[in-house]
C-alpha positions, 0 to 999 in steps of 0.5 A, spaced: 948 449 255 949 456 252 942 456 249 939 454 256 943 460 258 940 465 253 933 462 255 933 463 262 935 470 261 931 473 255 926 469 258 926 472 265 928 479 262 921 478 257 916 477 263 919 483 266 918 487 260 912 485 258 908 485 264 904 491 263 902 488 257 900 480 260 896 484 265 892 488 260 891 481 256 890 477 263 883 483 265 881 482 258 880 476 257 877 475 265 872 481 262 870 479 256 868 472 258 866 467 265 873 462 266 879 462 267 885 467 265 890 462 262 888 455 259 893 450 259 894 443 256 897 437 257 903 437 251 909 432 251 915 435 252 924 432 251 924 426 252 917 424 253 915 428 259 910 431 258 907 438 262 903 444 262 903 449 256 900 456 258 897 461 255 891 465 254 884 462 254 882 465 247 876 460 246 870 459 251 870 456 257 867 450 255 870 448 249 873 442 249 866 439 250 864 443 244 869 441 239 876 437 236 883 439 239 885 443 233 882 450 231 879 451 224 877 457 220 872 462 224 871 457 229 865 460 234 868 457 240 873 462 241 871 469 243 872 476 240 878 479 244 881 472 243 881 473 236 885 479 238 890 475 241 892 470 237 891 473 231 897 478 234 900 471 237 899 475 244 896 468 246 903 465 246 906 470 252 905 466 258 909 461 254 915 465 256 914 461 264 914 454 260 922 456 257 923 460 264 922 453 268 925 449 262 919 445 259 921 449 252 926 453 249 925 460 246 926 456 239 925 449 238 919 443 235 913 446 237 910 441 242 904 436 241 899 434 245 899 426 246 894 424 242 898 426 235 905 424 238 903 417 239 900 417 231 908 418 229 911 415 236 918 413 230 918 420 227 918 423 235 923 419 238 927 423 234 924 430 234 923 429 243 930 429 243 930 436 244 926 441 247 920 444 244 920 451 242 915 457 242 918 457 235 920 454 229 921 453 222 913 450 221 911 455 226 913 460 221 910 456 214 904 455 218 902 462 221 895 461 219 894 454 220 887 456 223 885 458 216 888 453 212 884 448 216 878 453 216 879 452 208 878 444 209 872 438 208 875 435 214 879 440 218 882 433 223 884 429 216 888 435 213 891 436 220 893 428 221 894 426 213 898 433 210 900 438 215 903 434 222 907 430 217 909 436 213 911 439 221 915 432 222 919 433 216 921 440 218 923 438 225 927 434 224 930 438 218 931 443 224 935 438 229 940 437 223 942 444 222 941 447 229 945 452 231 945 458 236 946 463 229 940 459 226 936 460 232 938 467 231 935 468 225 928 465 226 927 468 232 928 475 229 924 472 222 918 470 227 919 477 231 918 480 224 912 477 221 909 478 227 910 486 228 908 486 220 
């Protein structure tokens, strides 16, 4: 209860102080390339239930037909100011409406999409208990997860065989000791490493 108190307002209180820089990102991404502002993506939330996670288009309009659901190494799919913003994670902003309505908590397991949640239903039985984060411990090891990919003969196998069951594994290291002061902790850990 205490954290879902602690979400809804450091979230609404995130949106308004952000503001300025959610336009500045939001007139970018609409001037550097056709589309959409924000890309959304189905991901499976507690419980199963899935919804709609935001965040700002950093790829081509097109690119789900142009390629796989994950991102590898300088994948020309994504555009020059979206380099920008993932690069300072400024991509991930618009998910403070996700932990404002609920869907997420500002710390939690990173949320999947369906596809990889049915490849480890058992693992997610456990991990769905609670709600998925914008960050985690997993986030933190695999910050540039997108490099390690890049690095990769086959991006989508290392994803399935090393990484995602390396990010199970945390998760659930998580539920175990999970604690508003370990939250604490991570969230300044992320904000952290992000200003570095």
């Amino acid at each position: 209860m205490l954290k879902r108190l602690f979400d809804i307002v450091v979230s609404a209180l995130a949106l308004v102080l952000t503001s300025p820089i959610l336009l500045i990102a939001a007139i970018a991404v609409k001037l550097s390339s056709p589309g959409p502002i924000f890309f959304r993506q189905k991901r499976v939330g507690r419980n199963f239930q899935p919804f709609w996670i935001y965040k700002f288009r950093t790829m081509v309009v097109d690119a789900p037909q142009r390629g796989a659901q994950i991102t590898a190494g300088a994948d020309p799919r994504i555009t020059r100011v979206g380099r920008l913003l993932r690069k300072t994670k400024l991509d991930e902003l618009p998910q403070l409406w996700n932990v404002l309505r609920g869907d997420m908590s500002f710390v939690g397991p990173r949320p999947e999409v369906p596809r990889y949640v049915e490849m480890f239903a058992d693992d997610y039985m456990e991990i769905l208990t609670v709600r998925p984060g914008i960050t985690d411990p997993a986030s933190l090891k695999f910050r540039h997860e997108s490099d390690i990919l890049g690095q990769a003969a086959d991006p989508e196998a290392e994803y399935v065989q090393r990484i995602l069951p390396e990010k199970i594994a945390l998760a659930k290291q998580y539920i175990a000791q999970s604690s508003l002061a370990y939250d604490m902790r991570l969230l300044c850990e992320t904000f952290w490493r992000v200003l570095r």
